[in-house]
C-alpha atoms as an extended CHARMM CRD file, in Angstrom:
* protein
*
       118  EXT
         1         1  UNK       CA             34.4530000000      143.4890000000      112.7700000000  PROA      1               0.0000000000
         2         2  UNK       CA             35.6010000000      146.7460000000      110.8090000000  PROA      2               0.0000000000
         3         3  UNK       CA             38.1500000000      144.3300000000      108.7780000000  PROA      3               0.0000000000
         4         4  UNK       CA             35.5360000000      141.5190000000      108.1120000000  PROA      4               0.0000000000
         5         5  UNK       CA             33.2620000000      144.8330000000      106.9080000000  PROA      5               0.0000000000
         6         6  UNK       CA             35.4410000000      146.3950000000      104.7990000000  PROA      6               0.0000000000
         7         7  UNK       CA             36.0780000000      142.9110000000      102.6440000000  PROA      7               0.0000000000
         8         8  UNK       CA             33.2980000000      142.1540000000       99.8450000000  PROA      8               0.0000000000
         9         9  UNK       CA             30.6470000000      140.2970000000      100.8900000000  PROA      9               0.0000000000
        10        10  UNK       CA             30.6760000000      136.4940000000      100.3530000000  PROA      10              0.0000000000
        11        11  UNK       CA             34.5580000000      136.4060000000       99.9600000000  PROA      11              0.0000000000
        12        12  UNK       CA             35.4860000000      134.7820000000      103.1450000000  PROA      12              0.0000000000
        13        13  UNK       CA             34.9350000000      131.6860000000      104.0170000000  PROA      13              0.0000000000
        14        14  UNK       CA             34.0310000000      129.9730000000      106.9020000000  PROA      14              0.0000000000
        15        15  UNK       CA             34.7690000000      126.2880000000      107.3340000000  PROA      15              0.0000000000
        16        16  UNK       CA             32.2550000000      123.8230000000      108.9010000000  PROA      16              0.0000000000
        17        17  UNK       CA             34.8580000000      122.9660000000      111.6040000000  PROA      17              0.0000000000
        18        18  UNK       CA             33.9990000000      126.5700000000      112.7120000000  PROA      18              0.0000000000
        19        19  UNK       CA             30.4300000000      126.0540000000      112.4350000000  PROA      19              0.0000000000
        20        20  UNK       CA             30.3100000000      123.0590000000      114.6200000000  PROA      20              0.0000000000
        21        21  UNK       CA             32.7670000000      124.2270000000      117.4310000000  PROA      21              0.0000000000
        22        22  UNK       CA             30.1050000000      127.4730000000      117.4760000000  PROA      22              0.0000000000
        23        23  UNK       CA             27.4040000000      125.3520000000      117.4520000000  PROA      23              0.0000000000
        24        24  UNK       CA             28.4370000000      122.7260000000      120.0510000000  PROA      24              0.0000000000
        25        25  UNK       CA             28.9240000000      125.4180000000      122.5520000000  PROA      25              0.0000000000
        26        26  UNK       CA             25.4170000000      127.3630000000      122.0880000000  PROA      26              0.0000000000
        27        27  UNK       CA             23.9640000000      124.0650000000      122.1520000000  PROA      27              0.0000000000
        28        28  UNK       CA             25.8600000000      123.1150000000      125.2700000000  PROA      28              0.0000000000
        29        29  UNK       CA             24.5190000000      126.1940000000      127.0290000000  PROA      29              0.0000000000
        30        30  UNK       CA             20.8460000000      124.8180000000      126.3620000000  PROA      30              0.0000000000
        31        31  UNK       CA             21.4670000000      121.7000000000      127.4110000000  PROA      31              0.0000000000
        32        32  UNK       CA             21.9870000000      123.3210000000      130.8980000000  PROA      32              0.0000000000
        33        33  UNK       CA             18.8160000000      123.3790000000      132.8540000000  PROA      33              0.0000000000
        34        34  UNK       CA             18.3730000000      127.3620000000      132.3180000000  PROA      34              0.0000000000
        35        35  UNK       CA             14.7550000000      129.3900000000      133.1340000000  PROA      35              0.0000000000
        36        36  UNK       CA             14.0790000000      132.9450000000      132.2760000000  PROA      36              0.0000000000
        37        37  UNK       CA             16.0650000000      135.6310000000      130.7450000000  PROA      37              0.0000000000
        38        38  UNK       CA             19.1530000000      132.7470000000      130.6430000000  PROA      38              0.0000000000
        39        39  UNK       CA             17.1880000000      130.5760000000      129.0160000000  PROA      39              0.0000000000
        40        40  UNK       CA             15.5720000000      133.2250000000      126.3230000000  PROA      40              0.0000000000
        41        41  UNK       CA             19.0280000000      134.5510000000      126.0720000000  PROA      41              0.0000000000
        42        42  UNK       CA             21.0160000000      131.1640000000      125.4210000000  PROA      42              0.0000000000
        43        43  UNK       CA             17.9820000000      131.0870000000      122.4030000000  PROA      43              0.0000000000
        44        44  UNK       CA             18.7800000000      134.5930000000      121.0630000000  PROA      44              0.0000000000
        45        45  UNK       CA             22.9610000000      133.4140000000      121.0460000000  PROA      45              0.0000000000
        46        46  UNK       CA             21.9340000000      130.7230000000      118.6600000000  PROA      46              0.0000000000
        47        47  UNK       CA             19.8190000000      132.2970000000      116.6490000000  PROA      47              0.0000000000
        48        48  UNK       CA             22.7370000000      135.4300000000      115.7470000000  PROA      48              0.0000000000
        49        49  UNK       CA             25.2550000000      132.4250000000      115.4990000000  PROA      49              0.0000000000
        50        50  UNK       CA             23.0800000000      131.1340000000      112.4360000000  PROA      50              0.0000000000
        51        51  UNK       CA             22.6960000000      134.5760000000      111.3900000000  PROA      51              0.0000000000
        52        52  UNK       CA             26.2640000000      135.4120000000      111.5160000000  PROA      52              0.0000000000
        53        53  UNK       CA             26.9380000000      131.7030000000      109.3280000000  PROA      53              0.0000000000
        54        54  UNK       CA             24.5920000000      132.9580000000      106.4820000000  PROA      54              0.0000000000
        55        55  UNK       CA             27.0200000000      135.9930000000      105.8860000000  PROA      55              0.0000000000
        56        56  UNK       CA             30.0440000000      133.7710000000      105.0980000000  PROA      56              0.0000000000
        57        57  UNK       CA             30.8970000000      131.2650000000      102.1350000000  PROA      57              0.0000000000
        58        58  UNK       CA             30.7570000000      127.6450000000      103.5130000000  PROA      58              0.0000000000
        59        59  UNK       CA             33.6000000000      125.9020000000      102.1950000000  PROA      59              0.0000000000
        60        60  UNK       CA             33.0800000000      122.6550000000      102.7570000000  PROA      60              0.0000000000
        61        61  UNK       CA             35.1630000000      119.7490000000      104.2740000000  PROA      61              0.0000000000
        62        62  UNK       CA             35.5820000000      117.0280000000      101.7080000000  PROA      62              0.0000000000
        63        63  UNK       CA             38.2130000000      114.6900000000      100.3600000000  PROA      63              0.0000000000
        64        64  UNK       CA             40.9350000000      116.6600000000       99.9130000000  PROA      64              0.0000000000
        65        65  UNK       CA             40.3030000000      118.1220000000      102.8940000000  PROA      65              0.0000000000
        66        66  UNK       CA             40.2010000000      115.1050000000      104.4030000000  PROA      66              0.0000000000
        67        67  UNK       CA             43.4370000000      114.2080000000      102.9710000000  PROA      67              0.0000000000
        68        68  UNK       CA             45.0620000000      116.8220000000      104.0390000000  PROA      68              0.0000000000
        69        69  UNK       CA             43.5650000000      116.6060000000      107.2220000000  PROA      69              0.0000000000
        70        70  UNK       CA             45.0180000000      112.7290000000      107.6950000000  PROA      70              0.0000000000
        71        71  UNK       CA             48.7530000000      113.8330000000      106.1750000000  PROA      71              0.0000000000
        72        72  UNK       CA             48.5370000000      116.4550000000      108.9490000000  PROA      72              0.0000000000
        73        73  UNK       CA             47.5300000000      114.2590000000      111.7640000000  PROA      73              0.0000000000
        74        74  UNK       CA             50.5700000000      111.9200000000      110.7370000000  PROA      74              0.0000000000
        75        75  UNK       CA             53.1440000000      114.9720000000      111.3700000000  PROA      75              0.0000000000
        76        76  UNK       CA             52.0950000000      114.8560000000      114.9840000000  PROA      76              0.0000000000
        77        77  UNK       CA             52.4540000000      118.5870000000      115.0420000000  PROA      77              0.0000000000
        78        78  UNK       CA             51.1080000000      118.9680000000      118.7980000000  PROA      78              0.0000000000
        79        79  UNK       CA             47.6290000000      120.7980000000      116.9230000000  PROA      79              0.0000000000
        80        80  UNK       CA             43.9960000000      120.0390000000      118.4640000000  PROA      80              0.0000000000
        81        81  UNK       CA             41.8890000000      117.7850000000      116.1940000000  PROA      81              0.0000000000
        82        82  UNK       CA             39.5100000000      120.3480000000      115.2910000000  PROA      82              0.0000000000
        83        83  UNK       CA             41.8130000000      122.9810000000      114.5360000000  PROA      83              0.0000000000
        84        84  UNK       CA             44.0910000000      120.3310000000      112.1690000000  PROA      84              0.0000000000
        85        85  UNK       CA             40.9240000000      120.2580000000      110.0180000000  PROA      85              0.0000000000
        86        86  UNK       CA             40.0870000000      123.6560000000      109.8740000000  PROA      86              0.0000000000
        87        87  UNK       CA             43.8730000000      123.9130000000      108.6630000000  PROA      87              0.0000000000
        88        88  UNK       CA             43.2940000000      121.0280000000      106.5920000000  PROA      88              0.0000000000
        89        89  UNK       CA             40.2090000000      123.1470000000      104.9050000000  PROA      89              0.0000000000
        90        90  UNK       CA             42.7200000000      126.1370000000      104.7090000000  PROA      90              0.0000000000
        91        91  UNK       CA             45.4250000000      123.9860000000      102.8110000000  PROA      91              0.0000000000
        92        92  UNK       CA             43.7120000000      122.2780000000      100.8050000000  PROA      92              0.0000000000
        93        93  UNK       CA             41.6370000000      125.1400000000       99.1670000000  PROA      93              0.0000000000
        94        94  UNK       CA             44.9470000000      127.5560000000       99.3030000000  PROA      94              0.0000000000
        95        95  UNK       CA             43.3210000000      129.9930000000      101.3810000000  PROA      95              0.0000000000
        96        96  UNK       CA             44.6540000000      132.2310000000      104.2490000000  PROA      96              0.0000000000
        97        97  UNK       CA             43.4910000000      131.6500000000      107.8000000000  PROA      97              0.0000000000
        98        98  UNK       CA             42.1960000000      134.1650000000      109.7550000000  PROA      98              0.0000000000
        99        99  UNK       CA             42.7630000000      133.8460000000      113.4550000000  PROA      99              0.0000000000
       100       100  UNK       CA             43.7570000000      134.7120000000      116.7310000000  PROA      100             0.0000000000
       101       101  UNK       CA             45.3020000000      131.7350000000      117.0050000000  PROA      101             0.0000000000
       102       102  UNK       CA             49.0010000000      132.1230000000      115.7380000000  PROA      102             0.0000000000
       103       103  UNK       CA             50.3610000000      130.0570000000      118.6260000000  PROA      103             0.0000000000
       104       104  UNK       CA             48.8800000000      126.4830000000      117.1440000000  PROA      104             0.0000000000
       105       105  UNK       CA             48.0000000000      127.6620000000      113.8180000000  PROA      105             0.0000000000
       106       106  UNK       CA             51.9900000000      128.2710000000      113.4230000000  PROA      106             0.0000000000
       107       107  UNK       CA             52.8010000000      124.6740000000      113.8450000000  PROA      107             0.0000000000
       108       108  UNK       CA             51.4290000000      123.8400000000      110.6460000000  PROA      108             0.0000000000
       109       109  UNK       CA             53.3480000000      123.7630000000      107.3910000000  PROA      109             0.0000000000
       110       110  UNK       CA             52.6810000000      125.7460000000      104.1930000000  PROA      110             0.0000000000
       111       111  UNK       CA             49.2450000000      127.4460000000      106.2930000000  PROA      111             0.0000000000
       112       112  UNK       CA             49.1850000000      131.3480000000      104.7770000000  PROA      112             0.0000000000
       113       113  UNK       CA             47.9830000000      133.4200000000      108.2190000000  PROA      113             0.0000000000
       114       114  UNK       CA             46.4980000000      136.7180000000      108.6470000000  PROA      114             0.0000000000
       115       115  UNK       CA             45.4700000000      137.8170000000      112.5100000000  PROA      115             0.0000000000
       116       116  UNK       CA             42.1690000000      140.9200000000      111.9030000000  PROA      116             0.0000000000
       117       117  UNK       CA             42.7560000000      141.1750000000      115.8610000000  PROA      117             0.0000000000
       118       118  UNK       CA             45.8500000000      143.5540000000      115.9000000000  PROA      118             0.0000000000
C-alpha cells in the first residue's frame, strides 16, 4: 500500500481480468448461505472491492489484447487462463505488471515485472 500511495493517482492500471477474479470471489462468499455479522460483512468486502476499483485506470481487454492473449495460449507456456490475459493486457499495452506472482508471470515472454511486495 505505501508503494501504490506514493505513485500519482490514476497512473496504474488495473485490468478487468483483475476485476472479475476479485469479484467472482466476493460474490462466491454471498452465494454461501451466510446470516449475521458474516453475512453484513461478506456485503461490506464487496462494497471496498468496488471502492478500491474506482481508484485505478481500467484498461480494458480488447482486440489486441485478445490477440495477444490467443498468440500466448498457442506457446503453451504452463500459465492459468486468467492470468495469460491479464499478461495479454500487460503486453499488449507495454505496461509493467505488478505482482506477487513472479513464479507464472515469469513464463511469459517480453512481460516487464515489478513485485511492490519486497
Amino acid at each position: 500500500m505505501a508503494r501504490f500511495a506514493a505513485e500519482a493517482p490514476r497512473t496504474i492500471g488495473l485490468s478487468p481480468i483483475s476485476v472479475e477474479e476479485a469479484l467472482r470471489g466476493r460474490l462466491a462468499v454471498l452465494a454461501r448461505p451466510l446470516v449475521g455479522a458474516p453475512h453484513i460483512r461478506a456485503y461490506a468486502w464487496l462494497v471496498n472491492a468496488l471502492e478500491l476499483f474506482q481508484q485505478f485506470h481500467s484498461v480494458p481487454f480488447d482486440q489486441s489484447c485478445d490477440t495477444v492473449y490467443q498468440q500466448l495460449r498457442a506457446q503453451q507456456l504452463r500459465v492459468g487462463t486468467q492470468d495469460l490475459k491479464i499478461a495479454a493486457v500487460a503486453l499488449a499495452n507495454t505496461l509493467t505488471l505488478v505482482t506477487r506472482n513472479r513464479r507464472d508471470f515469469a513464463r511469459v515472454p517480453g512481460l516487464f515485472l515489478d513485485d511492490w511486495s519486497v
